[in-house]
mmCIF file as gemmi writes it, N, C-alpha and C atoms, coordinates in Angstrom:
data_model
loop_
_atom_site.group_PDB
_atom_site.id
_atom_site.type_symbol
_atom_site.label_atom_id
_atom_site.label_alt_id
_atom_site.label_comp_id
_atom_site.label_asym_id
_atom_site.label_entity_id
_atom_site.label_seq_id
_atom_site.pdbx_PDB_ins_code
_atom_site.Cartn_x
_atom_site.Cartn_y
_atom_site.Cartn_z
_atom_site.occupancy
_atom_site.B_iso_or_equiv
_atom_site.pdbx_formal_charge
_atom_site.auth_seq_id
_atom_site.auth_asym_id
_atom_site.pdbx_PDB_model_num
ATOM 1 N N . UNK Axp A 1 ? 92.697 102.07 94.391 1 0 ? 1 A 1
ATOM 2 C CA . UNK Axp A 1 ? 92.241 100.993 95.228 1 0 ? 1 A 1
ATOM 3 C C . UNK Axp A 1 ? 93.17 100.896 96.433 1 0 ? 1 A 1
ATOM 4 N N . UNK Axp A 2 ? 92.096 101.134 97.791 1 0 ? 2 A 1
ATOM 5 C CA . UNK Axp A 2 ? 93.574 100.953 99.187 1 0 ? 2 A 1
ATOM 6 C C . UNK Axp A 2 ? 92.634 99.582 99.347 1 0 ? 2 A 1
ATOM 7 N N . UNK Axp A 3 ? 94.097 98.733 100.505 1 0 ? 3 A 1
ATOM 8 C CA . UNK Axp A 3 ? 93.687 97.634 100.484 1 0 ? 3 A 1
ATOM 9 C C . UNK Axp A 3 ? 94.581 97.741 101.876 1 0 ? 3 A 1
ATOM 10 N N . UNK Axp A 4 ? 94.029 96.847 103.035 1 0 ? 4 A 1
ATOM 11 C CA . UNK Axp A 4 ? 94.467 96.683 104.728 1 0 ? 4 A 1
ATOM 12 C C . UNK Axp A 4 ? 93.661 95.669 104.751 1 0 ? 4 A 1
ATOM 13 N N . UNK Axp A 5 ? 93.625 95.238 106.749 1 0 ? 5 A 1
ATOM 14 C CA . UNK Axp A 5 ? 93.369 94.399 107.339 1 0 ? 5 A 1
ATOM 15 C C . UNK Axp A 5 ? 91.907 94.661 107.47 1 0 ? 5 A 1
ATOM 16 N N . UNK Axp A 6 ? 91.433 94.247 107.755 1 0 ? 6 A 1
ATOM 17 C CA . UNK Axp A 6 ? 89.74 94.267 108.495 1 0 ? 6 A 1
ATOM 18 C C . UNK Axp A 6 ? 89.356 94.929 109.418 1 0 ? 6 A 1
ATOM 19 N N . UNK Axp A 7 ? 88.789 96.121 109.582 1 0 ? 7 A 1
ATOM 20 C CA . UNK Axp A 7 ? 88.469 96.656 111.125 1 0 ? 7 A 1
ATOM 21 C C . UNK Axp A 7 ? 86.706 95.635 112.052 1 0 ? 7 A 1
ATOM 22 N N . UNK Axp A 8 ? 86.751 96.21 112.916 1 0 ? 8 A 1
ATOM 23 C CA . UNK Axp A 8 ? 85.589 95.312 113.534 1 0 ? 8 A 1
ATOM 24 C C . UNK Axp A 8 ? 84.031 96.244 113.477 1 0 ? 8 A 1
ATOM 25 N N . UNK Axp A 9 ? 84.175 97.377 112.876 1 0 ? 9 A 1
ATOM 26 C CA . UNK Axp A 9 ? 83.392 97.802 112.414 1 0 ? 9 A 1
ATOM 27 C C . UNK Axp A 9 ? 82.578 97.088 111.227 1 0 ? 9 A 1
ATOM 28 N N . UNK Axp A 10 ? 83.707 96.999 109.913 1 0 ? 10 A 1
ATOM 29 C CA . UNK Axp A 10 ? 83.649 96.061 108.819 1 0 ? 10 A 1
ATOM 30 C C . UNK Axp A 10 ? 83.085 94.674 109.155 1 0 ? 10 A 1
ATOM 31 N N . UNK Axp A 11 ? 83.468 94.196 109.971 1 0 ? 11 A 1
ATOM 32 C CA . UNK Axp A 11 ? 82.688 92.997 110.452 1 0 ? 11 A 1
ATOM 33 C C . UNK Axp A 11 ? 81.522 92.755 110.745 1 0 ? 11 A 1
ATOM 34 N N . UNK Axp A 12 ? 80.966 93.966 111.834 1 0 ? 12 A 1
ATOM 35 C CA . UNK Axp A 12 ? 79.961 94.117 112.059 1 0 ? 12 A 1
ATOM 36 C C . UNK Axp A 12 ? 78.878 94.334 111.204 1 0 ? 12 A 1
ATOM 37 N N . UNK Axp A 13 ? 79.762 95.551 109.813 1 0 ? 13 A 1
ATOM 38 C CA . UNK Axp A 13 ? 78.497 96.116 108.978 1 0 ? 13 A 1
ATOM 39 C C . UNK Axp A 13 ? 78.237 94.428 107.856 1 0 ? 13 A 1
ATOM 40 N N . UNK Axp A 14 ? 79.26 94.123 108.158 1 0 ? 14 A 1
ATOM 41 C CA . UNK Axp A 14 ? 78.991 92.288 107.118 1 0 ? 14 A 1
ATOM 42 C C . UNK Axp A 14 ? 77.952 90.992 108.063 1 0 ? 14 A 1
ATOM 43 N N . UNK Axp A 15 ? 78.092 91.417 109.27 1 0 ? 15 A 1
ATOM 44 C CA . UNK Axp A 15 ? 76.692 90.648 109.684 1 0 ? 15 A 1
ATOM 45 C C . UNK Axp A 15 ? 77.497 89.866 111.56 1 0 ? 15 A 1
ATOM 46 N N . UNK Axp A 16 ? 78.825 90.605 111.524 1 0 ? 16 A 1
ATOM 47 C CA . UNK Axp A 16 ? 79.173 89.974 112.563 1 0 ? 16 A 1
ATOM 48 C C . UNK Axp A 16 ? 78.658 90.135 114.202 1 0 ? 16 A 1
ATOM 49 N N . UNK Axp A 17 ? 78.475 89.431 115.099 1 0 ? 17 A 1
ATOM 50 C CA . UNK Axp A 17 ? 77.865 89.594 116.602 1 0 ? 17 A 1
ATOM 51 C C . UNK Axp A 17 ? 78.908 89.05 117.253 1 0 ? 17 A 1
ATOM 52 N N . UNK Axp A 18 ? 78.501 89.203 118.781 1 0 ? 18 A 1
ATOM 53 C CA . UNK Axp A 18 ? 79.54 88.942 119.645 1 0 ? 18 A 1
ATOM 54 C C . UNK Axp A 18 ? 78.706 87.906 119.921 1 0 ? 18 A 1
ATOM 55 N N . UNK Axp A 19 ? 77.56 87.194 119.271 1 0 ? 19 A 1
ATOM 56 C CA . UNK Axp A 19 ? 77.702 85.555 119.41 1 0 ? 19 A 1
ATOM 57 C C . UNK Axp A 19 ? 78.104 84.633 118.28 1 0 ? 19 A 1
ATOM 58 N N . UNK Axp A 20 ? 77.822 83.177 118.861 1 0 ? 20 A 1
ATOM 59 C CA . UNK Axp A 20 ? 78.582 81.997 117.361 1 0 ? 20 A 1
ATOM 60 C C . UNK Axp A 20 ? 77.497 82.338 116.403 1 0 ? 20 A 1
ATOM 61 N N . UNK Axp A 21 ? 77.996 82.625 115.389 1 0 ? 21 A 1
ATOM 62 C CA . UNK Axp A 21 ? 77.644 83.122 113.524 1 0 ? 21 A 1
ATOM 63 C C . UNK Axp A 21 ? 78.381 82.865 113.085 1 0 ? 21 A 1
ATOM 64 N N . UNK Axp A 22 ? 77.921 81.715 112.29 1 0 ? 22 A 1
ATOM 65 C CA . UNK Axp A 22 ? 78.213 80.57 110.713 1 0 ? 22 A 1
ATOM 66 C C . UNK Axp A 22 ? 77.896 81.392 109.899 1 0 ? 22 A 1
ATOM 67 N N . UNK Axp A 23 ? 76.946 81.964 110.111 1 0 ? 23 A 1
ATOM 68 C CA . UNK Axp A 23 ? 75.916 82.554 108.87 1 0 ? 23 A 1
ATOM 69 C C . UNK Axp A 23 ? 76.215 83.794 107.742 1 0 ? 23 A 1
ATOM 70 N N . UNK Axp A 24 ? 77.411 84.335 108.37 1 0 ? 24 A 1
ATOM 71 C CA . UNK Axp A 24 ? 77.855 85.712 107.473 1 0 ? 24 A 1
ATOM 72 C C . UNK Axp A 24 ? 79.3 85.284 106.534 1 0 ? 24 A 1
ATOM 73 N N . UNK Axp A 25 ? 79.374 85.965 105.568 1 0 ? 25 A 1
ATOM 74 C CA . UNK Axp A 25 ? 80.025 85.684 104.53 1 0 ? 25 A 1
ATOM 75 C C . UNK Axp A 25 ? 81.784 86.041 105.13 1 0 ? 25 A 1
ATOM 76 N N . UNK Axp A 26 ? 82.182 86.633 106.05 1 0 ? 26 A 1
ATOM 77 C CA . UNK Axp A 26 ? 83.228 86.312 106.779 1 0 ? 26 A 1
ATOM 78 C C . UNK Axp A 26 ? 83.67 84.805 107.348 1 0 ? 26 A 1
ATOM 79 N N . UNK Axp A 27 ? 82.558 84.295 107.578 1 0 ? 27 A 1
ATOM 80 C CA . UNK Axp A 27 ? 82.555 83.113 108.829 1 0 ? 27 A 1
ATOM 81 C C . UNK Axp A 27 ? 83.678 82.162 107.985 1 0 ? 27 A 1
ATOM 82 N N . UNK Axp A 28 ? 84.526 81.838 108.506 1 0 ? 28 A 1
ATOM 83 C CA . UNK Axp A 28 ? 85.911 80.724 107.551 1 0 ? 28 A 1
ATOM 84 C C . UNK Axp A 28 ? 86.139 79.598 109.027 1 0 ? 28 A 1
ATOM 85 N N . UNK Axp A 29 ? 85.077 79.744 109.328 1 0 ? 29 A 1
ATOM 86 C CA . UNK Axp A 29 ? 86.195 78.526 110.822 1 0 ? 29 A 1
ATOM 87 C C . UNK Axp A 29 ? 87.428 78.62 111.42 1 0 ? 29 A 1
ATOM 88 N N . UNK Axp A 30 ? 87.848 79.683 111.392 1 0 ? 30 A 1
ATOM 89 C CA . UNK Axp A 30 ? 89.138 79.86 111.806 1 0 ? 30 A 1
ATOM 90 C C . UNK Axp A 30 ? 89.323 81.212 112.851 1 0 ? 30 A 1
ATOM 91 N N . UNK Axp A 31 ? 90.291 81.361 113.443 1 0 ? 31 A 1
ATOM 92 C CA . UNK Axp A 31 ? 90.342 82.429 114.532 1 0 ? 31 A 1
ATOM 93 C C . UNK Axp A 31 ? 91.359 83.231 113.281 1 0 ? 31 A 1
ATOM 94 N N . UNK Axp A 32 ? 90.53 85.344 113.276 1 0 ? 32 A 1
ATOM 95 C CA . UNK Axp A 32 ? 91.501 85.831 112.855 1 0 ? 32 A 1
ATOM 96 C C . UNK Axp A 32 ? 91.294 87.053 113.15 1 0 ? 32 A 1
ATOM 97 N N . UNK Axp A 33 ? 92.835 88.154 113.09 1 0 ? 33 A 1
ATOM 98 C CA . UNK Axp A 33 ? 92.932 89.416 113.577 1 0 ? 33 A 1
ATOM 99 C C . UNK Axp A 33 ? 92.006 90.198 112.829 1 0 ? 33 A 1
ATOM 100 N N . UNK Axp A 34 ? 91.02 91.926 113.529 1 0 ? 34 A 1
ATOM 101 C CA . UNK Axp A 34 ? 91.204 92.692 113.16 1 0 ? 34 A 1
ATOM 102 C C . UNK Axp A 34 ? 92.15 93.304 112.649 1 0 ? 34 A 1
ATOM 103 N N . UNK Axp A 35 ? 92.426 94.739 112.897 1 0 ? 35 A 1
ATOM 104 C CA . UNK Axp A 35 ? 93.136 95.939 113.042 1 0 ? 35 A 1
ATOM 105 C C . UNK Axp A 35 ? 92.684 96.46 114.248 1 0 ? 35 A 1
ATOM 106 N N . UNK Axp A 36 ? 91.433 95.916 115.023 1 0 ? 36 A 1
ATOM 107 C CA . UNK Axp A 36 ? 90.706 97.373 115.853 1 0 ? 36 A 1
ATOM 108 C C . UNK Axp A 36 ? 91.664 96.807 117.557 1 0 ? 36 A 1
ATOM 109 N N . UNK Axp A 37 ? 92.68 97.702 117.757 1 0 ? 37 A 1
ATOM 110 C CA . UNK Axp A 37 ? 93.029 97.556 118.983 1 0 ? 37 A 1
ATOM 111 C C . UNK Axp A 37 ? 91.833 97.848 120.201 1 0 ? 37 A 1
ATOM 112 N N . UNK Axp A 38 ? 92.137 96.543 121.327 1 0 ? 38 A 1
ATOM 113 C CA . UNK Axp A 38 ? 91.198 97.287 122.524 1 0 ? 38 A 1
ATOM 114 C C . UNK Axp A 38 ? 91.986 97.38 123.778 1 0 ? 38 A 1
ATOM 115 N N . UNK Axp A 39 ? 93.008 97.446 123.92 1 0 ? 39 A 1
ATOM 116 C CA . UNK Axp A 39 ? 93.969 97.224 125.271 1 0 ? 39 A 1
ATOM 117 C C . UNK Axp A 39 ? 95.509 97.58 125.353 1 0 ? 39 A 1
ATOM 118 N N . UNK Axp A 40 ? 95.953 98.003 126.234 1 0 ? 40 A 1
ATOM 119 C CA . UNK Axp A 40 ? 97.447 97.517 126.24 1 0 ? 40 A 1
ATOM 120 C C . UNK Axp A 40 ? 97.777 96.536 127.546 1 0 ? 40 A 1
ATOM 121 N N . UNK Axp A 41 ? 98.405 95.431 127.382 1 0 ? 41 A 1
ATOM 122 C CA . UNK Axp A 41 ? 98.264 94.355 128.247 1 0 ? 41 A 1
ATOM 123 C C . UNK Axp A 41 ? 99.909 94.579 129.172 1 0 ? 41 A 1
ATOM 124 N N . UNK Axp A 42 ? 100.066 94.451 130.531 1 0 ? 42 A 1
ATOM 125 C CA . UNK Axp A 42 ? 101.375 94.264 130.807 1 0 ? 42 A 1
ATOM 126 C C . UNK Axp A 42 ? 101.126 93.379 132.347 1 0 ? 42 A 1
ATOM 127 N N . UNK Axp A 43 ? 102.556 92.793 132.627 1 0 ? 43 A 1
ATOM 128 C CA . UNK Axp A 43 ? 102.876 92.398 133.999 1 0 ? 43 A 1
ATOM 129 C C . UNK Axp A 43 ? 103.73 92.77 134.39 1 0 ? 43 A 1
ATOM 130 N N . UNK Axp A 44 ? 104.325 92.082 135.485 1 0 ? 44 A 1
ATOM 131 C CA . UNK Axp A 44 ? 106.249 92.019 135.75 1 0 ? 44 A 1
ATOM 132 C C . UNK Axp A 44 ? 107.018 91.449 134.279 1 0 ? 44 A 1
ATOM 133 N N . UNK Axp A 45 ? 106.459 90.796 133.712 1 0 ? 45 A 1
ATOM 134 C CA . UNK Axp A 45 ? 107.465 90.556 132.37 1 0 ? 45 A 1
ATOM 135 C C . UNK Axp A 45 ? 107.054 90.943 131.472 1 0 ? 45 A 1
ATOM 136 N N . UNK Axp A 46 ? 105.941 90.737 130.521 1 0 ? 46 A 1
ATOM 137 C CA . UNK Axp A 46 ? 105.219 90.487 129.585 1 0 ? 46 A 1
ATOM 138 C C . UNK Axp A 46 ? 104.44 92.241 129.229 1 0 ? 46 A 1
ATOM 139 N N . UNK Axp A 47 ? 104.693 92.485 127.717 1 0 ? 47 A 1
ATOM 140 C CA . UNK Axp A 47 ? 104.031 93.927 127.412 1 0 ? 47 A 1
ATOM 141 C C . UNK Axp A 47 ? 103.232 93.28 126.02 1 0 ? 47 A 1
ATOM 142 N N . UNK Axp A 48 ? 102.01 93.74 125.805 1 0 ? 48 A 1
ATOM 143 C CA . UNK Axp A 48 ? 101.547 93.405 124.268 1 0 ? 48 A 1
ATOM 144 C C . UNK Axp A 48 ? 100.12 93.99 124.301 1 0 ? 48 A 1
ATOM 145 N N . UNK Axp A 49 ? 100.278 94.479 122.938 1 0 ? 49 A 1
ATOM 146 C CA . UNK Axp A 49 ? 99.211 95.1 122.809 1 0 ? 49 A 1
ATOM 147 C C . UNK Axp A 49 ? 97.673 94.042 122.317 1 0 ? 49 A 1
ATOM 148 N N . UNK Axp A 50 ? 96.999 94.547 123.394 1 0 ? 50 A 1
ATOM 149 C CA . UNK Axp A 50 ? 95.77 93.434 122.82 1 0 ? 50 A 1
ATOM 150 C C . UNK Axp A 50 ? 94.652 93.692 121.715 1 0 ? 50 A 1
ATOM 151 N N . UNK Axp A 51 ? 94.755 93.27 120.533 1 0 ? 51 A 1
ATOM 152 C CA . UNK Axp A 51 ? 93.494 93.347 119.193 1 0 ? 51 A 1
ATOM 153 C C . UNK Axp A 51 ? 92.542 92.53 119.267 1 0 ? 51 A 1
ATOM 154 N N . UNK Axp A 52 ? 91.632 93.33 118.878 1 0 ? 52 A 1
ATOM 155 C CA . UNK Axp A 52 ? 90.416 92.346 118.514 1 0 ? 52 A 1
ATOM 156 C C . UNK Axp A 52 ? 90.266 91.074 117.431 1 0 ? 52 A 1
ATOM 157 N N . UNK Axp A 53 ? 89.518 90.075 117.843 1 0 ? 53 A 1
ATOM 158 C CA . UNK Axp A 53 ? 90.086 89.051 116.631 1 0 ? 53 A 1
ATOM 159 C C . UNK Axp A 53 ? 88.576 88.335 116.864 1 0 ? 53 A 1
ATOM 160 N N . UNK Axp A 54 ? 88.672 87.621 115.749 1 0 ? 54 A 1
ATOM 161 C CA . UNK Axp A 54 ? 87.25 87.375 114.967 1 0 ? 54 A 1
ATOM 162 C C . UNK Axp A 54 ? 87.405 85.13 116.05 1 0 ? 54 A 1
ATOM 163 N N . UNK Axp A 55 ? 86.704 84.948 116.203 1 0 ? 55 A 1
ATOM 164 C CA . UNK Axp A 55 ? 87.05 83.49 116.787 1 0 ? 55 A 1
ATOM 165 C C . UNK Axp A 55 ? 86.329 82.757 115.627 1 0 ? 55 A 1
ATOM 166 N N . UNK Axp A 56 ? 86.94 81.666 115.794 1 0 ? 56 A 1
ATOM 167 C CA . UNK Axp A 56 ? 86.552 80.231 114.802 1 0 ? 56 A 1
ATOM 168 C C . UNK Axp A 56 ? 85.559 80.114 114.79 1 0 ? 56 A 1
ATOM 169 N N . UNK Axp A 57 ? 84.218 80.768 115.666 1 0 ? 57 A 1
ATOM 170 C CA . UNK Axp A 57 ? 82.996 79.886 115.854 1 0 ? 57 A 1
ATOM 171 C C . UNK Axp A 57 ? 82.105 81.449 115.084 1 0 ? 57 A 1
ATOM 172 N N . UNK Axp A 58 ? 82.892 82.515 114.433 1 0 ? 58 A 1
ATOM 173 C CA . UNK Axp A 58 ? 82.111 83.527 113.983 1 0 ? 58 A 1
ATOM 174 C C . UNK Axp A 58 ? 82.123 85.004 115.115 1 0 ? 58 A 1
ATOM 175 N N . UNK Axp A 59 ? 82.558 84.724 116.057 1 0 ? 59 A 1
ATOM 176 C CA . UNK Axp A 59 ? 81.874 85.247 117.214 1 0 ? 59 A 1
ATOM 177 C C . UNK Axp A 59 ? 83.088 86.407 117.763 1 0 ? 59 A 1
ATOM 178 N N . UNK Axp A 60 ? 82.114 87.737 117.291 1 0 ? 60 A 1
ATOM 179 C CA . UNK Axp A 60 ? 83.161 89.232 117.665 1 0 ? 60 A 1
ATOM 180 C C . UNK Axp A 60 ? 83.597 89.127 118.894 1 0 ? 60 A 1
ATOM 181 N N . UNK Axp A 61 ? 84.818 89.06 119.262 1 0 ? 61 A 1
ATOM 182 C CA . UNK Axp A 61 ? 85.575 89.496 120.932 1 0 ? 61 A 1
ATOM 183 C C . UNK Axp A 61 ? 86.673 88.7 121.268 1 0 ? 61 A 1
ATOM 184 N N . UNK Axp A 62 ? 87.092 87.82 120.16 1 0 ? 62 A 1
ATOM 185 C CA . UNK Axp A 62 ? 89.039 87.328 120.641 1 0 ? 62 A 1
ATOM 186 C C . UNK Axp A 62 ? 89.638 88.628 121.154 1 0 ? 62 A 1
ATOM 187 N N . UNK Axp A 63 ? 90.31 88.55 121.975 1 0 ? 63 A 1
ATOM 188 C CA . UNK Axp A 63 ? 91.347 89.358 122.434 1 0 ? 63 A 1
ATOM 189 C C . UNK Axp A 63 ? 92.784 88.685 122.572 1 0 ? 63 A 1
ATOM 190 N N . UNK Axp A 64 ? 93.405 88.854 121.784 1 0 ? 64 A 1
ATOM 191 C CA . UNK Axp A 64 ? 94.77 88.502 121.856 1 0 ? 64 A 1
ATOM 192 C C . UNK Axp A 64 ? 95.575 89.119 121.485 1 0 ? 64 A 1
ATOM 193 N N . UNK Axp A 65 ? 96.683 88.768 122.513 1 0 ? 65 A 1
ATOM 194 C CA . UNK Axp A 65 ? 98.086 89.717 122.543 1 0 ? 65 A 1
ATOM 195 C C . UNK Axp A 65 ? 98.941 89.381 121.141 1 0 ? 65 A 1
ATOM 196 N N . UNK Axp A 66 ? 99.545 90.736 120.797 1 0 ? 66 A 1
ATOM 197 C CA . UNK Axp A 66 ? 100.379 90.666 119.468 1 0 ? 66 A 1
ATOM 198 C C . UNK Axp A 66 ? 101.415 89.281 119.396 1 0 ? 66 A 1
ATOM 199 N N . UNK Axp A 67 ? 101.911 88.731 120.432 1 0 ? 67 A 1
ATOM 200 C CA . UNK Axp A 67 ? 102.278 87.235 120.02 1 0 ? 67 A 1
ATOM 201 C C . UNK Axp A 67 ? 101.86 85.996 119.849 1 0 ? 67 A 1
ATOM 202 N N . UNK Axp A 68 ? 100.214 86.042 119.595 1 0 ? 68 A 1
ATOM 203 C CA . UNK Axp A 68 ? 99.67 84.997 118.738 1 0 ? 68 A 1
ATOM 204 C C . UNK Axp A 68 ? 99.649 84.692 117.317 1 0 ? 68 A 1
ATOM 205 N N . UNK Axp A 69 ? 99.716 83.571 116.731 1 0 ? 69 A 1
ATOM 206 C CA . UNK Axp A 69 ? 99.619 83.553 115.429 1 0 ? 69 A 1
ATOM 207 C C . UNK Axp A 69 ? 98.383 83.679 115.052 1 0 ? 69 A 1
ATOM 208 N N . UNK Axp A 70 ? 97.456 83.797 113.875 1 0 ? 70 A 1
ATOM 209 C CA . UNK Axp A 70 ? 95.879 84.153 113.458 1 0 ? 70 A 1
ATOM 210 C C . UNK Axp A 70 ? 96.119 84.447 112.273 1 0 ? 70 A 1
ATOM 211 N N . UNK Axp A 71 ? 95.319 84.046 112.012 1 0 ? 71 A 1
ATOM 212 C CA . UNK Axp A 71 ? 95.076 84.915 109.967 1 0 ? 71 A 1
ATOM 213 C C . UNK Axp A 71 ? 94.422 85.903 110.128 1 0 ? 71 A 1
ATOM 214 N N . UNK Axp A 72 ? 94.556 86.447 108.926 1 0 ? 72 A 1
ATOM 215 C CA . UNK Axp A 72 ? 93.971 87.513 108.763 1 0 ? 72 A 1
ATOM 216 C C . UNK Axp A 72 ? 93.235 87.934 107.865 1 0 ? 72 A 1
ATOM 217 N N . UNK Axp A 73 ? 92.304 89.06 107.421 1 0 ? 73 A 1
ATOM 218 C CA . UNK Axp A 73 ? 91.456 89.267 106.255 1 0 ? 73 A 1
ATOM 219 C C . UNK Axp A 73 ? 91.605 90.396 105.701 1 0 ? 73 A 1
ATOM 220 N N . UNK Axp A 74 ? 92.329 90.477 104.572 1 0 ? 74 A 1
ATOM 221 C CA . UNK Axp A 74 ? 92.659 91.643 103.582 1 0 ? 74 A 1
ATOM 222 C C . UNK Axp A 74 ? 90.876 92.57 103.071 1 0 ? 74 A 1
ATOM 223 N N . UNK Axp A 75 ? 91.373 93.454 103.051 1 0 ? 75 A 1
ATOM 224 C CA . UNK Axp A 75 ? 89.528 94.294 103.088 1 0 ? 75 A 1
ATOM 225 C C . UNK Axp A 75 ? 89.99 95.137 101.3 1 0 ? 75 A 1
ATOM 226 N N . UNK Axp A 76 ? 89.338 95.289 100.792 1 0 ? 76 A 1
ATOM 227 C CA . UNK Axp A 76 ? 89.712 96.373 99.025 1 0 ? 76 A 1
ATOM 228 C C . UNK Axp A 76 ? 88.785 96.927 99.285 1 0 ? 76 A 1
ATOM 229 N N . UNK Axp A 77 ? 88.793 98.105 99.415 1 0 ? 77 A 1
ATOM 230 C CA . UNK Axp A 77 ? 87.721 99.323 99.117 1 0 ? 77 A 1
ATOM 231 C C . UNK Axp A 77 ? 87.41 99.776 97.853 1 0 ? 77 A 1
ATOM 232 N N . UNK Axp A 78 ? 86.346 100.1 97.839 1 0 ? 78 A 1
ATOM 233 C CA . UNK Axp A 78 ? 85.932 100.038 96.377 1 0 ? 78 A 1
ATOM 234 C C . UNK Axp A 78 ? 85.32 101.633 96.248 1 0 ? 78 A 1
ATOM 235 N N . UNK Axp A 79 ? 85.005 101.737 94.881 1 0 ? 79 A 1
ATOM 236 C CA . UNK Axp A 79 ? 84.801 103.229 94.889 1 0 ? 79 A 1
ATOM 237 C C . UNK Axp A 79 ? 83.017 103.553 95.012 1 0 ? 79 A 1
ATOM 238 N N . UNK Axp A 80 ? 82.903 104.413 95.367 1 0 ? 80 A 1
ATOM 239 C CA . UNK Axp A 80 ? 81.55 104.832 96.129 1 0 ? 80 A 1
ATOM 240 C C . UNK Axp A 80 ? 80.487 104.854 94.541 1 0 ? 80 A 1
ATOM 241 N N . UNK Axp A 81 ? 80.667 104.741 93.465 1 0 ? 81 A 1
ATOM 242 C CA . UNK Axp A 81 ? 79.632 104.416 92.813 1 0 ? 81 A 1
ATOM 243 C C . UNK Axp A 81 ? 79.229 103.198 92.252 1 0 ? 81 A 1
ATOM 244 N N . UNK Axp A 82 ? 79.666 102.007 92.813 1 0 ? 82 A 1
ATOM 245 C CA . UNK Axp A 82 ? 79.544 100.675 92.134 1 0 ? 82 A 1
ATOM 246 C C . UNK Axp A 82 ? 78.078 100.823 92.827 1 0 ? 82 A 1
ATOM 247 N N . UNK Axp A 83 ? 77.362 99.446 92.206 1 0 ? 83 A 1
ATOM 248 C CA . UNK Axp A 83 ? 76.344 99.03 93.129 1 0 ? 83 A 1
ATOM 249 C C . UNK Axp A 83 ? 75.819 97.274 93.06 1 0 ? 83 A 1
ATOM 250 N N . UNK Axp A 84 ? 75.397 96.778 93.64 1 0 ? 84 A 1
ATOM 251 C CA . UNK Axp A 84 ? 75.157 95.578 94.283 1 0 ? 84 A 1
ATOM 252 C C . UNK Axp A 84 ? 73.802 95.245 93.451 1 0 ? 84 A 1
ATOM 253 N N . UNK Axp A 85 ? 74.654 93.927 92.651 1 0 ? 85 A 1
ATOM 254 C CA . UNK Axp A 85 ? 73.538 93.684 91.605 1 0 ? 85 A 1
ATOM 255 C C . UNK Axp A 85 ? 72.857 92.489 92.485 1 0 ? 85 A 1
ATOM 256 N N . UNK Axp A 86 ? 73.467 91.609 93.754 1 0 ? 86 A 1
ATOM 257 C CA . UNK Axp A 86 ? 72.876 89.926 93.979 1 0 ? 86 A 1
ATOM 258 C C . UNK Axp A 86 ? 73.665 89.833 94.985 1 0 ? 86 A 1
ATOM 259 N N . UNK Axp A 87 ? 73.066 88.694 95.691 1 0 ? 87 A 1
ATOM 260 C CA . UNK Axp A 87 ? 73.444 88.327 96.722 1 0 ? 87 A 1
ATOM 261 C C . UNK Axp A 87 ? 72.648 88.724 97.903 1 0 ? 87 A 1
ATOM 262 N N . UNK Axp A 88 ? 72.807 88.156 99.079 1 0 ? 88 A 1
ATOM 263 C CA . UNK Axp A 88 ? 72.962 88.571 100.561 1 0 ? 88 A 1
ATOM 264 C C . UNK Axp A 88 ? 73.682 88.683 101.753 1 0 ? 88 A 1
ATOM 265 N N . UNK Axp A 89 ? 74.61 88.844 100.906 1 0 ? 89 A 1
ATOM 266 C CA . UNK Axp A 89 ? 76.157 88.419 101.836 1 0 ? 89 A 1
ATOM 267 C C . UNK Axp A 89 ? 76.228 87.316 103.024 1 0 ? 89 A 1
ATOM 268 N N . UNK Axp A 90 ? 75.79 86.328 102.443 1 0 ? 90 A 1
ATOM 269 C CA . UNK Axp A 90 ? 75.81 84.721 103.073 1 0 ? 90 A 1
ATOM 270 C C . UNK Axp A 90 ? 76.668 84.12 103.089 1 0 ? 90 A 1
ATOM 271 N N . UNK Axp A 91 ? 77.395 83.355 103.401 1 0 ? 91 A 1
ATOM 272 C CA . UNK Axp A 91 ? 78.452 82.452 102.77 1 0 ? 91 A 1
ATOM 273 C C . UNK Axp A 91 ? 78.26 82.054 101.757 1 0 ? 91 A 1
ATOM 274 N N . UNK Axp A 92 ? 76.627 81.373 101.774 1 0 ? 92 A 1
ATOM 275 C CA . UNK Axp A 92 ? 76.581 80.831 100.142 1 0 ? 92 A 1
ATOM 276 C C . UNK Axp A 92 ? 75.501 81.507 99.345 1 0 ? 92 A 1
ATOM 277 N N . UNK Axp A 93 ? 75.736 82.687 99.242 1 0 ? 93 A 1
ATOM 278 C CA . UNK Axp A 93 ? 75.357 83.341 98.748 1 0 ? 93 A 1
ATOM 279 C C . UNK Axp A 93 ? 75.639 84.89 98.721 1 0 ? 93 A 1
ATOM 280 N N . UNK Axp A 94 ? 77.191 84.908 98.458 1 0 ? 94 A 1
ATOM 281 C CA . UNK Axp A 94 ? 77.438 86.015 98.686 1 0 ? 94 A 1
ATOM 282 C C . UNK Axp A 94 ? 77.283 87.271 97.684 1 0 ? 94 A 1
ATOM 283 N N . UNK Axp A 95 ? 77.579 88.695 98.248 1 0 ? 95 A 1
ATOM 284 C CA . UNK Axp A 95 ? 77.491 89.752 97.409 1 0 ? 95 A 1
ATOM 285 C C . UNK Axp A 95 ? 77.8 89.619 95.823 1 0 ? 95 A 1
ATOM 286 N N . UNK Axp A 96 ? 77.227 90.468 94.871 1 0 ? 96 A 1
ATOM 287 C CA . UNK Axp A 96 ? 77.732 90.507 93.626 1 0 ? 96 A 1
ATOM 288 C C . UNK Axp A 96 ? 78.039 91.984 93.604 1 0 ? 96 A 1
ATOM 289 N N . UNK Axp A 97 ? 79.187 92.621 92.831 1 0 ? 97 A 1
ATOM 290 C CA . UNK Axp A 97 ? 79.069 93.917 92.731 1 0 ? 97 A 1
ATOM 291 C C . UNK Axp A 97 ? 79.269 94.213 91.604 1 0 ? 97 A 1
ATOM 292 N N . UNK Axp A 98 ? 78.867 94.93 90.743 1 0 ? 98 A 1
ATOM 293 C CA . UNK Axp A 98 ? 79.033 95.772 89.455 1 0 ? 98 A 1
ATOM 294 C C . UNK Axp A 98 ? 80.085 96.645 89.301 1 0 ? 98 A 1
């Protein structure tokens, strides 16, 4: 079993858009990191790399620099022969797996 952060792929294949979505079994009200970098950010002072991050309202495309705070979402991969007895990956009604 490997276990990491969330990519925005993963998000997507769970029901995420780059508009506000309550509706997918990610959605927690809260702003939180991918893994999927999209930038490197700099000025005269300031260097940070910018990630993709999930916003409070559901909605794929936070961009924020590595010195924000955010939660985050641990992902477990599972092995390629389980299968999906229930659910619809809703909030309230999420996946079942065997």
């Amino acid at each position: 079993m490997k276990i990491g952060f969330i990519t925005l792929d993963e998000v997507i294949y769970a029901g995420g858009r780059s508009d506000d979505n309550s509706l997918y079994y990610l959605y927690n009200g809260q702003d939180y990191w991918t893994m999927s970098p999209c930038w490197w950010y700099h000025d005269s002072i300031n260097y940070s790399a910018v990630i993709l991050a999930i916003n409070s309202n559901g909605n794929i495309g936070g961009f924020y620099g590595t010195g924000n705070i955010l939660g985050v979402r641990p992902v477990i991969n599972l092995i390629s022969n389980l299968s999906i007895s229930g659910g619809n990956g809703t909030i309230n009604n999420p996946y079942i797996v065997n």
